[in-house]
C-alpha positions in Angstrom: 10.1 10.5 -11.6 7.9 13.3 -12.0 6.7 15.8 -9.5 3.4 17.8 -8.9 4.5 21.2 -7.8 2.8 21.6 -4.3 6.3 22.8 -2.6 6.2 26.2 -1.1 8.6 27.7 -3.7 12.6 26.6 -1.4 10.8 27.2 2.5 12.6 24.6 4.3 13.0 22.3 1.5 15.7 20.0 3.3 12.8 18.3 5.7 10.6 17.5 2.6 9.2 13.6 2.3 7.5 12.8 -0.7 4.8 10.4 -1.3 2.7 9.0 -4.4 0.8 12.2 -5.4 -1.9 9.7 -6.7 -2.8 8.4 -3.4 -4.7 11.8 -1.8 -6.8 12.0 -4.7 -7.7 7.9 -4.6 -8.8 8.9 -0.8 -10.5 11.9 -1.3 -12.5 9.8 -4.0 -13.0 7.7 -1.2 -13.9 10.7 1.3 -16.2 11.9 -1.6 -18.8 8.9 -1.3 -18.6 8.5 2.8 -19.1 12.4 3.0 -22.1 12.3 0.2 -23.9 9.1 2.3 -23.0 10.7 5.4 -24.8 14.0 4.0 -27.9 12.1 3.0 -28.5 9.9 5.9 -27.3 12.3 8.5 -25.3 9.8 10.4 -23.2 10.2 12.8 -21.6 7.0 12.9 -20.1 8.1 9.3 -18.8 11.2 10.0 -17.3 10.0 12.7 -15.4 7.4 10.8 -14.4 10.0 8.6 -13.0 12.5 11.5 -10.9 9.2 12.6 -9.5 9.3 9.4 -8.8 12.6 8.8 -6.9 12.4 12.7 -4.8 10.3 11.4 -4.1 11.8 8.0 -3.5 14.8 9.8 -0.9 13.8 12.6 0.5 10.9 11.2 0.1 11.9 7.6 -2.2 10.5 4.6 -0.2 8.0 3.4 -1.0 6.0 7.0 -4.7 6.4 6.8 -6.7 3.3 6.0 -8.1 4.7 2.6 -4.1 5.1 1.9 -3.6 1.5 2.7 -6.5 0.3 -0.1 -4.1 2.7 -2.2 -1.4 1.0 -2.0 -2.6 -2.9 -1.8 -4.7 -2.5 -4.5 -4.6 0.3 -6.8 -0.8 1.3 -7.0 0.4 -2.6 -8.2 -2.0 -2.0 -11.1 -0.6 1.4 -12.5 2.2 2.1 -14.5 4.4 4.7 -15.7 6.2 7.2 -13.6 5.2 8.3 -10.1 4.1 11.4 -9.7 5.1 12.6 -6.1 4.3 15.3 -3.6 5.6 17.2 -0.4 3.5 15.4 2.1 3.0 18.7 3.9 0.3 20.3 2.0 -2.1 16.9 2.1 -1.6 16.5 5.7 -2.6 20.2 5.8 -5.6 19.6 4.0 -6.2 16.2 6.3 -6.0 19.0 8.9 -8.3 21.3 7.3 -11.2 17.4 6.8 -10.7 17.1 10.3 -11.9 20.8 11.8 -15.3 20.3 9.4 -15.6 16.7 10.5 -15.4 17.7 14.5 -17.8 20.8 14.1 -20.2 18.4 11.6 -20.6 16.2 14.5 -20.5 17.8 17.4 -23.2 20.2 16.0 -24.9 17.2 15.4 -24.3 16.0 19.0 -25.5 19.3 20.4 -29.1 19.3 18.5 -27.7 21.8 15.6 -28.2 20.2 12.5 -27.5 22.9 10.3 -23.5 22.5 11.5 -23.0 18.9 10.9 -25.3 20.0 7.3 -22.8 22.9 6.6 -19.6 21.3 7.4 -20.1 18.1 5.9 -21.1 20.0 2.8 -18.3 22.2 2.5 -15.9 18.7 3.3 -18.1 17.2 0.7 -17.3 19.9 -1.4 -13.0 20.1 -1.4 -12.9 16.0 -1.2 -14.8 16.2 -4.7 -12.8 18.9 -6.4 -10.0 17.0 -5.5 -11.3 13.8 -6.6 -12.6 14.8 -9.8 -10.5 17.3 -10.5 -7.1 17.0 -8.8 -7.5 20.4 -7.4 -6.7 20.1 -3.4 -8.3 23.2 -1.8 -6.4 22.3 1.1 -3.4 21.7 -0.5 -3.8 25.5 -2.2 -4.7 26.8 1.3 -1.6 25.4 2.4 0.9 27.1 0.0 -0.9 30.6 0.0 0.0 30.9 4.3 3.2 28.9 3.7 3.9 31.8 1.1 2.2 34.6 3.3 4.0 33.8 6.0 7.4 33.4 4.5 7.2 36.8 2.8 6.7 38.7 6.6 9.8 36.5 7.9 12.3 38.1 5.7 
């Protein structure tokens, strides 16, 4: 089974639950095109579909979002070969991280601002792609620098 290093070097690494590390970057393919038609049309019945997701990859975890579940129906019975997995932890930071840009994007939006739900949804836009089309999670990376960071000042 192989294993995409996204584990904060040995920090608490008796808690860790894997998943299929192909499944994030299925969703944030999927989080690429609502974010880019949410951008274009401005709506705010999008980006609010897409905060509901990121709520739920965020406190329940990615792999029981809705995109996840397309993941696994249809996707993961047609692929072969090992499984890469993941520590759940930095994805579901990341889902965290979706979330906070989705909530300002629309309630900018809500309050008259445009320019906050332009900003945020751009900058969403911008990590979902990387990590779609170039399996670079921002998020993920954000993750292990403070889980790093804040390991080093414990000791």
């Amino acid at each position: 089974m192989a294993t995409i290093n996204r584990n904060p070097s040995s920090i608490d690494q008796k808690n860790v639950r894997l998943i299929d590390a192909r499944g994030p970057r299925f969703s944030a393919t999927i989080t690429t095109i609502i974010l880019a038609t949410t951008l274009v049309t401005h709506s705010k019945v999008l980006i609010g579909i897409q905060l509901v997701v990121f709520a739920i990859g965020a406190f329940a975890g990615p792999q029981k979002t809705p995109y996840a579940f397309l993941f696994k129906k249809f996707v993961k019975p047609r692929l072969s070969g090992d499984v890469p997995t993941e520590d759940v932890r930095p994805p579901q930071f990341a889902q965290k991280v979706g979330l906070l840009f989705a909530a300002v994007a629309l309630v900018g939006t809500l309050l008259g601002h445009p320019i906050f739900f332009v900003v945020a949804t751009g900058f969403a836009l911008a990590a979902a792609f990387l990590n779609s089309a170039f399996n670079f999670c921002l998020g993920c990376e954000m993750y292990l620098l403070i889980a790093r960071a804040t390991h080093r000042f414990r000791k």
